[in-house]
C-alpha positions as CSV (number, residue, x, y, z in Angstrom):
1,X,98.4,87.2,101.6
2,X,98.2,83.9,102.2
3,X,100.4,82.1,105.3
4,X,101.4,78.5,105.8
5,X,103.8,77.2,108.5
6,X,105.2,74.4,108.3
7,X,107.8,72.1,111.0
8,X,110.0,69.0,110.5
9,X,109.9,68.5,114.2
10,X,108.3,64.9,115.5
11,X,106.0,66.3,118.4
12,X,104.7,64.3,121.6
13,X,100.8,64.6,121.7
14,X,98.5,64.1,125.1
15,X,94.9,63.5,125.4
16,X,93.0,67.1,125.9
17,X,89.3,66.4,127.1
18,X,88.4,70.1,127.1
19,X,88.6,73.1,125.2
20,X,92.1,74.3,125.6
21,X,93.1,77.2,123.5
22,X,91.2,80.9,124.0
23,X,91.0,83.5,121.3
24,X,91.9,87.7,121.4
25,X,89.8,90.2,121.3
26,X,90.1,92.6,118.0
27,X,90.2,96.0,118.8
28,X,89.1,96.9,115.6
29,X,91.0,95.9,112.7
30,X,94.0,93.9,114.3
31,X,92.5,90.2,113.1
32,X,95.7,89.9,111.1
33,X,97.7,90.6,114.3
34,X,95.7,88.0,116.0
35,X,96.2,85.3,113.9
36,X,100.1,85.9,113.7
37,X,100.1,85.9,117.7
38,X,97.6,82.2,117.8
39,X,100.3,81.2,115.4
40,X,103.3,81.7,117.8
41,X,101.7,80.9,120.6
42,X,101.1,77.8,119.0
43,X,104.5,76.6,117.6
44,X,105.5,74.7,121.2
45,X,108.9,75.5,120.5
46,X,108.2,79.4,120.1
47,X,107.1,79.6,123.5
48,X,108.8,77.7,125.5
49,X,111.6,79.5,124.6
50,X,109.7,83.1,125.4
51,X,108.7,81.5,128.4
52,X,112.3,80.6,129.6
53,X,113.6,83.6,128.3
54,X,114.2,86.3,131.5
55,X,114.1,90.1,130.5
56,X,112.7,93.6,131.5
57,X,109.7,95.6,129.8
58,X,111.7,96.7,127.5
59,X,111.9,93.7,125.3
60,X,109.0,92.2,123.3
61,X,109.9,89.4,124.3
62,X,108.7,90.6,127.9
63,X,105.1,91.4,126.5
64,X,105.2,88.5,124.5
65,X,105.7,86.0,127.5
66,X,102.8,87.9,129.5
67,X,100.1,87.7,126.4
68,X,100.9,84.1,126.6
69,X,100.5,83.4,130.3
70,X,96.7,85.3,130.3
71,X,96.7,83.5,127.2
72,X,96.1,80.0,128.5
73,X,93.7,80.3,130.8
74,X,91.2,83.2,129.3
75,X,90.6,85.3,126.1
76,X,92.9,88.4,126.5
77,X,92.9,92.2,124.9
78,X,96.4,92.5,123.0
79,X,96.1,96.4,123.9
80,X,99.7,96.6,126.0
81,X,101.4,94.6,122.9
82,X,99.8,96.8,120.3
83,X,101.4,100.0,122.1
84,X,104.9,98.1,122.1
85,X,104.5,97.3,118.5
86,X,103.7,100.8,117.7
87,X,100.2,100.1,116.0
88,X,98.3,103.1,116.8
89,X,95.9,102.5,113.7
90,X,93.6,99.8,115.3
91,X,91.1,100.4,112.6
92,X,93.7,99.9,109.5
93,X,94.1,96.5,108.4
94,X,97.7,95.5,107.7
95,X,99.2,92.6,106.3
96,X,99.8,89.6,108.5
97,X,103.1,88.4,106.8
98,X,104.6,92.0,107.4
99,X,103.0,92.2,111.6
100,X,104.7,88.1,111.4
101,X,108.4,89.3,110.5
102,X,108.3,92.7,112.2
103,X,107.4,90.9,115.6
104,X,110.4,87.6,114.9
105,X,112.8,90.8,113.9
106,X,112.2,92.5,117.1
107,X,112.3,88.8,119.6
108,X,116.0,89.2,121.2
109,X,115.3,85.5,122.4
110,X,117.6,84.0,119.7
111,X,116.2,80.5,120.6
112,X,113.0,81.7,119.9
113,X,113.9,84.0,116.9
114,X,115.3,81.4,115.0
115,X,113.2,78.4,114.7
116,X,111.7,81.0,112.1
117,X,114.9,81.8,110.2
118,X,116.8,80.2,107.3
119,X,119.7,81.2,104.9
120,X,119.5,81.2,101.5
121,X,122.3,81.5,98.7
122,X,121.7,83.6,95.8
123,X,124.4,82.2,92.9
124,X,124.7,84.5,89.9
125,X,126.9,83.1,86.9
126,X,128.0,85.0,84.1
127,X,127.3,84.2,80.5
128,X,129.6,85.7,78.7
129,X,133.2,85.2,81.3
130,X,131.1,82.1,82.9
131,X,132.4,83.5,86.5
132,X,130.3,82.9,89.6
133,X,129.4,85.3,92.8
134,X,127.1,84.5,95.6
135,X,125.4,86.4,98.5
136,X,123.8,84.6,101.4
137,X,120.6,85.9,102.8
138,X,118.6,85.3,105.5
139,X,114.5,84.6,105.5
140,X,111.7,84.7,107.7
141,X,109.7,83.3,104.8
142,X,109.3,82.1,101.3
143,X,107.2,83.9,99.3
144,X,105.5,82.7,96.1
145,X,104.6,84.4,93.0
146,X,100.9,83.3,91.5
147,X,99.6,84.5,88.6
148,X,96.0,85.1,87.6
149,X,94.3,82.5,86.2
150,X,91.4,79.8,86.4
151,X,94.1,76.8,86.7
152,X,94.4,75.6,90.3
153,X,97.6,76.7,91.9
154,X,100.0,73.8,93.7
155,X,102.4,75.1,96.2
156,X,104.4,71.8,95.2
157,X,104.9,73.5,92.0
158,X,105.7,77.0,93.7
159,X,108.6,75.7,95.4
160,X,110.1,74.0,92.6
161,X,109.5,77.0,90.4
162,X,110.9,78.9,93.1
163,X,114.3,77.1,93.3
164,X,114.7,76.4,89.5
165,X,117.6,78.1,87.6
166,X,116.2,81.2,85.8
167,X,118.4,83.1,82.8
168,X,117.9,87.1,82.7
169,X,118.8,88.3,79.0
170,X,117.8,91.3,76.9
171,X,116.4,94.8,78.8
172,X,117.0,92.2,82.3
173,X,120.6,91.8,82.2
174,X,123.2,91.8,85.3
175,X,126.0,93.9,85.2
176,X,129.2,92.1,85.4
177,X,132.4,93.3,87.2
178,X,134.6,90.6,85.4
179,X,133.6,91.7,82.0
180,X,132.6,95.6,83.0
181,X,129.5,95.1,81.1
182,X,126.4,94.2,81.4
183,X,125.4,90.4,80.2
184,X,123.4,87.3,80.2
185,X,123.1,86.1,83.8
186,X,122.3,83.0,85.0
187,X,120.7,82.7,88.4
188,X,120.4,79.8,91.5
189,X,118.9,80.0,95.2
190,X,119.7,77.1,97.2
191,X,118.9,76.9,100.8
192,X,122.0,76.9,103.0
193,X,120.3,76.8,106.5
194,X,116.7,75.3,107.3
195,X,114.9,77.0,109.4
196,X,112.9,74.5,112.1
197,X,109.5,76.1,111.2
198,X,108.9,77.1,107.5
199,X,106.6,79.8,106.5
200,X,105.4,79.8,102.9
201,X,104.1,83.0,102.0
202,X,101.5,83.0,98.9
203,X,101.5,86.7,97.0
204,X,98.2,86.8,96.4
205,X,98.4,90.8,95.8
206,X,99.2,92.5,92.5
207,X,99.3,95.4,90.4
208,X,97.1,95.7,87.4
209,X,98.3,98.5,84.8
210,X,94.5,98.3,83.4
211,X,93.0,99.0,86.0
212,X,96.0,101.0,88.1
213,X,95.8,99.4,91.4
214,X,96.5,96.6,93.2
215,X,94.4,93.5,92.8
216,X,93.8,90.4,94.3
217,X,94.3,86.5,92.6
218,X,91.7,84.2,93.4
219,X,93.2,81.4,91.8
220,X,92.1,78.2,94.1
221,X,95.0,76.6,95.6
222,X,96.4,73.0,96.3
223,X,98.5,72.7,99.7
224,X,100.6,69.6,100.2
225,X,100.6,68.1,104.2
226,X,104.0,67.2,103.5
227,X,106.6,69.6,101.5
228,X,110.2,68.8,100.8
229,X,112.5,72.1,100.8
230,X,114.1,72.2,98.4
231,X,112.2,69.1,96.1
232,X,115.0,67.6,94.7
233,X,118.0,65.8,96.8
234,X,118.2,62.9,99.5
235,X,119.6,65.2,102.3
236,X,116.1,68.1,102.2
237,X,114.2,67.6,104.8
238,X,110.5,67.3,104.5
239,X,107.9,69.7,106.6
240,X,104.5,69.0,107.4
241,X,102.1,71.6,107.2
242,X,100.3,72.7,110.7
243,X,99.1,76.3,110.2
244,X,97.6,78.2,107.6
245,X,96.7,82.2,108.0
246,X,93.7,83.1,105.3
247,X,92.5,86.3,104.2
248,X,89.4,87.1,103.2
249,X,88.3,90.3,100.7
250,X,90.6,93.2,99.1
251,X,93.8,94.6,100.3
252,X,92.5,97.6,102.3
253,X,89.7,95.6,103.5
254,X,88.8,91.9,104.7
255,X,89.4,90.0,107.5
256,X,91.9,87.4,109.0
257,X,91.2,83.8,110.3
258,X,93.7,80.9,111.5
259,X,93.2,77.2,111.1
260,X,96.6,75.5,113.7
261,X,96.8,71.8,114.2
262,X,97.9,71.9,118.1
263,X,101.0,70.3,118.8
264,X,99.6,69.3,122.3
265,X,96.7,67.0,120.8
266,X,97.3,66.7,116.9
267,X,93.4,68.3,116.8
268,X,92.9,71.2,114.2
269,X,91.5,74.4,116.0
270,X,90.2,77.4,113.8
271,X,90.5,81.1,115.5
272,X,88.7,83.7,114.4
273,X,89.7,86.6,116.8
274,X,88.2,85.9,120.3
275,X,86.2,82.6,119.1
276,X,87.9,79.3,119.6
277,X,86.7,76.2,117.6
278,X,87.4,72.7,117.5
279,X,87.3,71.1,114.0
280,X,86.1,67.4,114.6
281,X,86.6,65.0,111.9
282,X,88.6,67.3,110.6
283,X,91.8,65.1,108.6
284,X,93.3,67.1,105.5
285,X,92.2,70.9,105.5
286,X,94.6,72.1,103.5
287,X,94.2,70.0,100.0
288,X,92.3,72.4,98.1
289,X,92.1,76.2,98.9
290,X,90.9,79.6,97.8
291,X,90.6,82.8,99.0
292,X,87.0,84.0,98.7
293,X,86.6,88.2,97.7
């Protein structure tokens, strides 16, 4: 999978004249771990709230604040958070957007929680007695179909895609209480609650019925810095882009690498597990992307 964060926040920058950001040691496998935790460590807002936040060792919010505090001054094992999490596999890779909501599910901080989270409303409208229901949901992320092919993907067009009105007919009708049959549905999300931080989550994993298993899209990809959510009206707000999560090889197998614009300086930093590296000169990353295998 592929991960982009993105926040609508204005953030104050300083001048840093050294290196000030350390890495985390894998213990085997846990790169996609890693990246989630440089990722919250990184959003200012994330940790000051853990920071603040007062509770006993029974909360991961508790082993959260003290991987942060070794955190800025030296590169730290994430062995005492790996127990709480319950990841006993060290040498199983796992999916970073799955470690990313199973640690924001688990924070009890809900000022920390909660920069993550929006709301979205699902609208389904009948066809055939033209009557409406709606269920509201709530999000950690949004994620984006792609589809393989040599055509470069744009996220700009995954969003819009995402909160177009689709019809379901034939074999993919809705069943209707109003009419107590199934029927032609029509169907809307709109976003009823903006999270501060938006994470985009691109699917890059699917099944192939030729081959019977699941298979990876390569498709190069086109990031926006800025992103409107949703891309239509006067009153969305627009996000700017300042972490991306990559993966690199098959599902079972690869490895897991961030690239964060720090909102201390407005410099790009790229961590790859326990190394730390400045990326000078570097202006737009994120225009054109893809996944090598």
């Amino acid at each position: 999978m592929s991960q982009y964060n993105y926040s609508h926040k204005d953030c104050s920058h300083s001048a840093v004249t050294h290196q000030p950001y350390h890495g985390l040691y894998n213990q085997g496998s846990t790169c996609y771990l890693n990246s989630v935790l440089q990722v919250l460590f990184m959003t200012k807002d994330f940790r000051d709230a853990v920071e603040r936040y007062d509770c006993d060792a029974k909360c991961l919010d508790f082993h959260l604040k003290e991987l942060f505090n070794e955190l800025k001054g030296s590169t730290v094992s994430t062995y005492k958070l790996t127990v709480e999490l319950g990841i006993s596999r060290d040498f199983v890779q796992s999916d970073a957007a799955e470690c990313f909501e199973n640690i924001l599910s688990r924070v009890t901080n809900p000022a920390a929680s909660q920069l993550f989270q929006g709301t979205l409303t699902t609208k389904n409208r009948c066809s055939t007695c033209n009557k409406e229901t709606s269920a509201e949901n709530p999000f950690w992320s949004l994620p984006l179909e792609m589809e393989d092919c040599f055509q470069e993907y744009l996220v700009r067009d995954g969003i819009e895609n995402y909160f177009k009105e689709s019809h379901l007919n034939e074999s993919n009708q809705l069943y209707c209480e109003h009419c107590s049959t199934k029927s032609d549905t029509t169907i809307k999300v709109e976003m009823k609650h903006h999270p501060e931080v938006l994470t985009l989550l691109l699917k890059r994993f699917k099944f192939d019925y030729l081959t019977m298993k699941h298979v990876k899209v390569t498709r190069h990809v086109k990031i926006p810095e800025l992103l409107q959510i949703p891309p239509y009206g006067n009153t969305s707000p627009i996000y700017q882009l300042y972490a991306y999560v990559e993966h690199s090889g098959e599902l079972r197998s690869g490895h897991y690498v961030v690239t964060i614009r720090a909102q201390d300086d407005d410099r790009w930093y790229f961590f790859n597990d326990h190394i730390v590296s400045l990326l000078q000169g570097y202006r737009q990353p994120f225009t054109r992307y893809k996944d090598e295998t």
